[in-house]
Residue frames relative to the residue before (quaternion, step in Angstrom):
aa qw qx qy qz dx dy dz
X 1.0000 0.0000 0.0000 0.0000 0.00 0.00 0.00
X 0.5171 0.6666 -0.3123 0.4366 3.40 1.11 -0.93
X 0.7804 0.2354 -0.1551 0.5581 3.65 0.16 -1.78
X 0.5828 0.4021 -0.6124 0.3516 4.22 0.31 0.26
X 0.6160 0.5687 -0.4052 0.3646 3.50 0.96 -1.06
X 0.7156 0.5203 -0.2911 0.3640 3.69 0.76 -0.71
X 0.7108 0.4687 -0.2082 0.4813 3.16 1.36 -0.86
X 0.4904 0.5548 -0.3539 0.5713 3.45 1.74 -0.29
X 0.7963 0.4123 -0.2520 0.3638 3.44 0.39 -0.27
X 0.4217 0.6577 -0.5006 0.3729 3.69 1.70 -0.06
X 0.5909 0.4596 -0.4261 0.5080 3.68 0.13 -1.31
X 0.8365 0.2551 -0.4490 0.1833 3.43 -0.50 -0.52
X 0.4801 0.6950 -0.2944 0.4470 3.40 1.94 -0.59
X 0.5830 0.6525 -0.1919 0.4444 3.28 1.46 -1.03
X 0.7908 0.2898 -0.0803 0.5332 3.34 0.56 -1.20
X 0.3776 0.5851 -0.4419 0.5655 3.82 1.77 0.12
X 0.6645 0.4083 -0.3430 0.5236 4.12 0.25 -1.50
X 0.6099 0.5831 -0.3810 0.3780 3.64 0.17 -1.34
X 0.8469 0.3953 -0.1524 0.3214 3.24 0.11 -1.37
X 0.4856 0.4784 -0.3778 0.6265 3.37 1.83 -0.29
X 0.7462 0.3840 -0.3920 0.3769 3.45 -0.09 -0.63
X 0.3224 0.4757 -0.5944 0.5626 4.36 1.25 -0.10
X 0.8054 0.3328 -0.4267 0.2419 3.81 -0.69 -1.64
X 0.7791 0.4527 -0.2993 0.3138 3.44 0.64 -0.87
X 0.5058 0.6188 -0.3097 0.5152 3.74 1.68 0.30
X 0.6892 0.3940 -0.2059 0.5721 2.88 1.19 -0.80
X 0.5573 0.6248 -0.3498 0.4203 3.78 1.09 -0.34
X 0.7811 0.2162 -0.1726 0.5597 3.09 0.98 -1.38
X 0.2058 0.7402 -0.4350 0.4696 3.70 0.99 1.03
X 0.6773 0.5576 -0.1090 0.4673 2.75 0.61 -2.31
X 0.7171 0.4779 -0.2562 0.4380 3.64 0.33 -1.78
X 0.5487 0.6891 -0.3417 0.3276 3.41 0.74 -1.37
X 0.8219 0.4424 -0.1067 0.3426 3.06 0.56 -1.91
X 0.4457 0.7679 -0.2088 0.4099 3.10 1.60 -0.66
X 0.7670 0.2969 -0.0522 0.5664 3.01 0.24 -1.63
X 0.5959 0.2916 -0.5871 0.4639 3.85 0.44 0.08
X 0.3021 0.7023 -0.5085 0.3963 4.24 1.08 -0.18
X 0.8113 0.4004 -0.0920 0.4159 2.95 -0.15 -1.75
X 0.6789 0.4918 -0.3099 0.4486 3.64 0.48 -0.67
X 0.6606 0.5103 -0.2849 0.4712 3.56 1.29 -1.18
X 0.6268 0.5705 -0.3228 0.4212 3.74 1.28 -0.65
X 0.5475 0.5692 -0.3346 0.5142 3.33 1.21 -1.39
X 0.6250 0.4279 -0.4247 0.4959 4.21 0.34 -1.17
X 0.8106 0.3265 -0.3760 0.3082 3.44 -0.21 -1.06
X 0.4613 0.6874 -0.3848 0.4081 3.81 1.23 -0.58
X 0.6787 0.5455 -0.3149 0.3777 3.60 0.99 -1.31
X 0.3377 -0.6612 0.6415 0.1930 4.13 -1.01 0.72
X 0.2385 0.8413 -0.4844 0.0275 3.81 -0.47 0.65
X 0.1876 -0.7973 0.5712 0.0528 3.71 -0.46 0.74
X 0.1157 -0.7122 0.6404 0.2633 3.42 -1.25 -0.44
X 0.0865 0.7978 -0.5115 -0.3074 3.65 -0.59 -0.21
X 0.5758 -0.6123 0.4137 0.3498 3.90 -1.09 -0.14
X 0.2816 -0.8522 0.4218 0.1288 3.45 0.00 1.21
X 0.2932 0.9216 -0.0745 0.2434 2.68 1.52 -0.15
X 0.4405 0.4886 0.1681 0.7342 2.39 0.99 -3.15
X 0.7671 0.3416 -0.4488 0.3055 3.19 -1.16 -1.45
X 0.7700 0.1975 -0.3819 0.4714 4.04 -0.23 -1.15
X 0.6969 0.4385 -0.4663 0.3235 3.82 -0.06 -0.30
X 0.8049 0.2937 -0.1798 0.4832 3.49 0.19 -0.25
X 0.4212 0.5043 -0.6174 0.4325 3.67 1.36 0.83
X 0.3539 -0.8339 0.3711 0.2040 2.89 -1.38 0.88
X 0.3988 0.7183 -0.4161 0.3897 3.34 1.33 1.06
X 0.6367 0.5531 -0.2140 0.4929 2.80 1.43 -1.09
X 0.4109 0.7051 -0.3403 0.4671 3.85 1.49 -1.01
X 0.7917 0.3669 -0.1406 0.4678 3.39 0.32 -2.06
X 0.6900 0.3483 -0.4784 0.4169 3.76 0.54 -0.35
X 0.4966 0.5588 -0.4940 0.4440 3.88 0.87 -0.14
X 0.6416 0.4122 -0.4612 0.4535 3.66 0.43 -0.76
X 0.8306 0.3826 -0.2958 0.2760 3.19 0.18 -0.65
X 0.4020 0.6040 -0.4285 0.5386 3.41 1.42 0.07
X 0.8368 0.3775 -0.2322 0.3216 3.47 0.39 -0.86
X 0.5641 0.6409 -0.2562 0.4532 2.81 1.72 -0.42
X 0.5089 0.7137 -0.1014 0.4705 2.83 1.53 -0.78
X 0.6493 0.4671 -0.0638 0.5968 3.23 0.93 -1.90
X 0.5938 0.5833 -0.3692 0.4133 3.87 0.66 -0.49
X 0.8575 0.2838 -0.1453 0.4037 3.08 0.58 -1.75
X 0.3844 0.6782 -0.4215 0.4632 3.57 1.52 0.49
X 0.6962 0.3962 -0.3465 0.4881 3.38 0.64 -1.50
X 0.5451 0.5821 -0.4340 0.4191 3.86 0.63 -1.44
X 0.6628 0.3751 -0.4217 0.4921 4.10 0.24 -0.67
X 0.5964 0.5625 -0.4094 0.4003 3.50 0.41 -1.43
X 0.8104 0.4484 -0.2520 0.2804 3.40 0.09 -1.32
X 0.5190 0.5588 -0.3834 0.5210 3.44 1.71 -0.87
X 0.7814 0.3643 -0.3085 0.4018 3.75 0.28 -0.99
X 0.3740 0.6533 -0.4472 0.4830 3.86 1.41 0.36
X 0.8114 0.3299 -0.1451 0.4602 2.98 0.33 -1.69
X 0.6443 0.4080 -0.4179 0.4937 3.85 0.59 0.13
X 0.5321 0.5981 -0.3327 0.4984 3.20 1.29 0.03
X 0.6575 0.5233 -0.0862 0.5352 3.75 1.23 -1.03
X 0.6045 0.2788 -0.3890 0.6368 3.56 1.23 -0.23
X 0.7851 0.3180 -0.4584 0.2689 3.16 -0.32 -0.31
X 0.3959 0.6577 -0.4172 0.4864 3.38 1.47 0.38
X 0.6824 0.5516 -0.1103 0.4668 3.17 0.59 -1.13
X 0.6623 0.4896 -0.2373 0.5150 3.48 1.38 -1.11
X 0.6359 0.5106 -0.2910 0.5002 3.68 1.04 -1.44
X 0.4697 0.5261 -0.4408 0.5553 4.30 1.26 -0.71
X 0.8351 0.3141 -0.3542 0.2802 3.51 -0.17 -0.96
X 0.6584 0.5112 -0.2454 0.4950 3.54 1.24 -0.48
X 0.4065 0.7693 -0.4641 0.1662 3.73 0.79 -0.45
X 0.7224 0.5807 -0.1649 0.3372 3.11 1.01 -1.62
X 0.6296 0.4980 -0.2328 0.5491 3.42 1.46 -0.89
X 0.5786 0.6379 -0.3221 0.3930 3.92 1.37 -0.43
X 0.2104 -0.5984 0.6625 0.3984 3.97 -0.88 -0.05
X 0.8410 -0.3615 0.2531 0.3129 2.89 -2.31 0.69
X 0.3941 0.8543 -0.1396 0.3087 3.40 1.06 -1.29
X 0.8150 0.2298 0.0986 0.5228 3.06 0.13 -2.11
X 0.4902 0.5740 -0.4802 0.4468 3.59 1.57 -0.79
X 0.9136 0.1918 -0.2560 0.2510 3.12 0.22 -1.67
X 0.2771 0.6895 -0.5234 0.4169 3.90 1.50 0.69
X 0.8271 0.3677 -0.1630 0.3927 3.62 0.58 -0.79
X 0.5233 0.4388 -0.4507 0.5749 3.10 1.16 -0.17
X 0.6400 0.4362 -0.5254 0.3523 4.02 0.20 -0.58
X 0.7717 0.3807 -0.3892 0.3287 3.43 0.49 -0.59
X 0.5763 0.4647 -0.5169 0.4298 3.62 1.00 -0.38
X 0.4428 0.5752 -0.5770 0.3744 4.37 1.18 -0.36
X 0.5855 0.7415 -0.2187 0.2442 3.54 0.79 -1.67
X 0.8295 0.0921 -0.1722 0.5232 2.78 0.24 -1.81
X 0.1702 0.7170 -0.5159 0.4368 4.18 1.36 0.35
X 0.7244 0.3745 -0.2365 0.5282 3.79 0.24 -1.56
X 0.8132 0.3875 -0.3043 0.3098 3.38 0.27 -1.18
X 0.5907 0.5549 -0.3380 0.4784 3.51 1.26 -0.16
X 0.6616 0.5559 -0.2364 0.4442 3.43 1.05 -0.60
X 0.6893 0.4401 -0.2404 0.5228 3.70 1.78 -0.71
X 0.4596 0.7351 -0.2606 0.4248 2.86 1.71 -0.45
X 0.6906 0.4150 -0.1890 0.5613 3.41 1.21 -1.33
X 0.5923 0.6450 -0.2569 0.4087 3.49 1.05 -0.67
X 0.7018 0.4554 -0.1976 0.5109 3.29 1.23 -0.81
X 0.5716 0.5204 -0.2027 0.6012 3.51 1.26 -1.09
X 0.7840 0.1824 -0.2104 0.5548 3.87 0.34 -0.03
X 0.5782 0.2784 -0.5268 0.5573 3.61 0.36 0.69
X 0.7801 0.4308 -0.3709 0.2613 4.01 0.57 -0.20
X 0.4098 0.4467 -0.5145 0.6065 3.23 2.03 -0.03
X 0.6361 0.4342 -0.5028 0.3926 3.82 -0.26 -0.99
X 0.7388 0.4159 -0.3491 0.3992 4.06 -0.04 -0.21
X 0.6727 0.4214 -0.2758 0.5421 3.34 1.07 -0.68
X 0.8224 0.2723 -0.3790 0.3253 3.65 0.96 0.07
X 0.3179 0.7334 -0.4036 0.4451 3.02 1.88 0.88
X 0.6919 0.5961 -0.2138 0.3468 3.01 1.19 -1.49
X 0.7685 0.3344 -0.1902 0.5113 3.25 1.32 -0.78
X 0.6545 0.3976 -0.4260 0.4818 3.44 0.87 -0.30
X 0.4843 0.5395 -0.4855 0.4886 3.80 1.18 0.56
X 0.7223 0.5119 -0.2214 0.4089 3.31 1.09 -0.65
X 0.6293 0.3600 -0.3780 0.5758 3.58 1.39 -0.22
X 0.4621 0.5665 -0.5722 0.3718 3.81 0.92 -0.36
X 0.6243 0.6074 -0.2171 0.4407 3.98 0.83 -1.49
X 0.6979 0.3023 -0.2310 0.6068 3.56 0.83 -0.91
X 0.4519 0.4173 -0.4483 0.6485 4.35 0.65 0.43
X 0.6681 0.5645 -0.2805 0.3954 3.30 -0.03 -1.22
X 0.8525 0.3149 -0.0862 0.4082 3.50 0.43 -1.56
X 0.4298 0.5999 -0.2704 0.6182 3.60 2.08 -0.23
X 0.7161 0.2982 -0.3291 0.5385 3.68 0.41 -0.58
X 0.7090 0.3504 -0.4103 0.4542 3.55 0.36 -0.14
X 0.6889 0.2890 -0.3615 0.5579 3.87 0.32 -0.16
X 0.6902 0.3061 -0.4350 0.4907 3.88 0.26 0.75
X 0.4939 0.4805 -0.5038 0.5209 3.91 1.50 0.57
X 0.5533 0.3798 -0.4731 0.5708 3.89 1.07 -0.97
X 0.8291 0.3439 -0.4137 0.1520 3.75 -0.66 -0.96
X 0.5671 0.5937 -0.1816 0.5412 3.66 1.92 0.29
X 0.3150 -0.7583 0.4796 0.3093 3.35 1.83 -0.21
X 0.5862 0.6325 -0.5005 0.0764 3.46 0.22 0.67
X 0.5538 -0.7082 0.3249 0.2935 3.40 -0.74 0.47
X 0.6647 0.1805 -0.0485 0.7234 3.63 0.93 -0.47
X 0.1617 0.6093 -0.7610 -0.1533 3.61 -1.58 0.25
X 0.1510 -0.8651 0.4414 0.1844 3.65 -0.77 1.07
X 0.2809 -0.8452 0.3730 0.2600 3.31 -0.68 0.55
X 0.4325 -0.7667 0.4720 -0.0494 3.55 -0.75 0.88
X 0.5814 0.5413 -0.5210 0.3123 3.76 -0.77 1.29
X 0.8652 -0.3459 -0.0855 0.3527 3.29 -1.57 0.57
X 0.7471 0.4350 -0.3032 0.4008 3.65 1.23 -0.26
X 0.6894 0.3648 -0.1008 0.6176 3.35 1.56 -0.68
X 0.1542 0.8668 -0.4739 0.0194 3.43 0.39 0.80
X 0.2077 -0.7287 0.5624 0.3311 3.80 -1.23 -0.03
X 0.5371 -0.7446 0.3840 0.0982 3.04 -0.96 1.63
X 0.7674 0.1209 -0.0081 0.6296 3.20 1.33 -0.95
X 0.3859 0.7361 -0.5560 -0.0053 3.61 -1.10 -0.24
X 0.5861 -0.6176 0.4218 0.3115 3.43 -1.20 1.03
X 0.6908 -0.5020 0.3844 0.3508 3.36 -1.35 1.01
X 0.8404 0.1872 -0.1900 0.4717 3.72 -1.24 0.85
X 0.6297 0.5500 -0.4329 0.3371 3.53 1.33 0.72
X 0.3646 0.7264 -0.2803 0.5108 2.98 1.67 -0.04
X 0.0341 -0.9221 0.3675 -0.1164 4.03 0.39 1.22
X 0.3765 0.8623 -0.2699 0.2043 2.86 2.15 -0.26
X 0.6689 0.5826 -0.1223 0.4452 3.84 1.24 -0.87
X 0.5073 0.6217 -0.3264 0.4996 3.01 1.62 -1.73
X 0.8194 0.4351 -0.1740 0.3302 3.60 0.05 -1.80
X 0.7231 0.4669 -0.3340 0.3841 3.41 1.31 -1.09
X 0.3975 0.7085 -0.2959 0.5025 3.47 1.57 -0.36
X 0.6575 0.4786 -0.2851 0.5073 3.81 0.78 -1.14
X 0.7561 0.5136 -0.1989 0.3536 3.16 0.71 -1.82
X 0.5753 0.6302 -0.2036 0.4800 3.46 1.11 -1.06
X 0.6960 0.5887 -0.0701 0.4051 3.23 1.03 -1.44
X 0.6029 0.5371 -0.2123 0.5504 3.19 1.48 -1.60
X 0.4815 0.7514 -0.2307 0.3876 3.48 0.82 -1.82
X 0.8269 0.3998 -0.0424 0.3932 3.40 -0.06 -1.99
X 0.6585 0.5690 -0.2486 0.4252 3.55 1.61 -0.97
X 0.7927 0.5094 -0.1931 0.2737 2.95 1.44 -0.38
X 0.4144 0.6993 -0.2030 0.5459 2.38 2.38 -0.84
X 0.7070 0.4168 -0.2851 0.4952 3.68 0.84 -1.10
X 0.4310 0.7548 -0.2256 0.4401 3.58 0.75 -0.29
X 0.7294 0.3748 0.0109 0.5721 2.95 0.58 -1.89
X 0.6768 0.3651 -0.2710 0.5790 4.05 1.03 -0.68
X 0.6076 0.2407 -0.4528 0.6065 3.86 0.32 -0.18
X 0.6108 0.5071 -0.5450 0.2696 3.95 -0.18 0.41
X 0.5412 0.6379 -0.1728 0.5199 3.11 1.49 -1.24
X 0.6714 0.5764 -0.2542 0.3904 3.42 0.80 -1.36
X 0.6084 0.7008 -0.1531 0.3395 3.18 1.39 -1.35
X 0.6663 0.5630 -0.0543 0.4859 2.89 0.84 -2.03
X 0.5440 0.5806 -0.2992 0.5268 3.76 1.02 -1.42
């Protein structure tokens, strides 16, 4: 009686485990599905853009106006350089024509100083182009920071979650139409830029 009762009761023990182990497959099924739910909501919740850094620094138009003026700058540097070259070259040219009529002496007195001032004209240029090259580092490092610091307080005031940025080494392969924010901002920036500039002329205007 013992072993029928025991054996009468497996199938039912059997199909008791079985049937727990469907709920809990299906439970953690359930959860499973859930949480890829929840994860797919969170993506679509997120606001993302990208813009082209590219565009943005070339075609602000601050940045534009400090290039002119770097170069402009850089022009009238070389234009001196070159004047104090070329007075430098005649009198080369002058000490060539006269050598022959000089004693050894004086040859090699004058050559040291045309070596001299040679060196000193050459450090001269050396100095004068490593201090424009720093001073326009310094500032075109400084409008990159001020872009830099504009896209990020116009992603908080837009709720977005990501702005990505975008150019010849880091590109974005894909993106859906109307992420692409690059104009929107340069427009502001350009816009901002110009307000001040006008601003700054009807102040002058004033004063005048």
């Amino acid at each position: 009686m013992i072993i029928s009762g025991s054996l009468s009761s497996l199938p039912q023990k059997i199909l008791l485990y079985i049937c727990g182990s469907k709920r809990k497959i299906m439970i953690k099924r359930f959860i499973g599905i859930a949480a890829v739910a929840i994860l797919m909501a969170s993506c679509n919740e997120q606001k993302t853009a990208y813009v082209d850094t590219t565009v943005l620094i070339k075609e602000y138009k601050e940045m534009k106006d400090v290039e002119a003026q770097f170069t402009s700058k850089s022009d009238s540097v070389r234009q001196q350089l070159d004047s104090v070259a070329k007075v430098f070259q005649q009198e080369v040219q002058e000490y060539q024509s006269q050598m022959n009529s000089m004693s050894e002496s004086q040859r090699k007195a004058k050559e040291q100083e045309l070596m001299q001032k040679q060196q000193m004209l050459q450090q001269q240029q050396q100095m004068v182009g490593n201090r424009l090259r720093e001073e326009s580092n310094t500032v075109m490092d400084s409008l990159v920071t001020k872009i830099k610091d504009y896209v990020k307080d116009y992603g908080k005031d837009n709720n977005y979650t990501y702005i990505f940025g975008s150019n010849e080494s880091a590109n974005i392969m894909y993106a859906e139409e109307g992420l692409d924010i690059t104009q929107e901002i340069l427009s502001e920036l350009n816009e901002e830029y110009g307000g001040v500039e006008e601003t700054e002329t009807e102040e002058a205007t004033n004063e005048d």
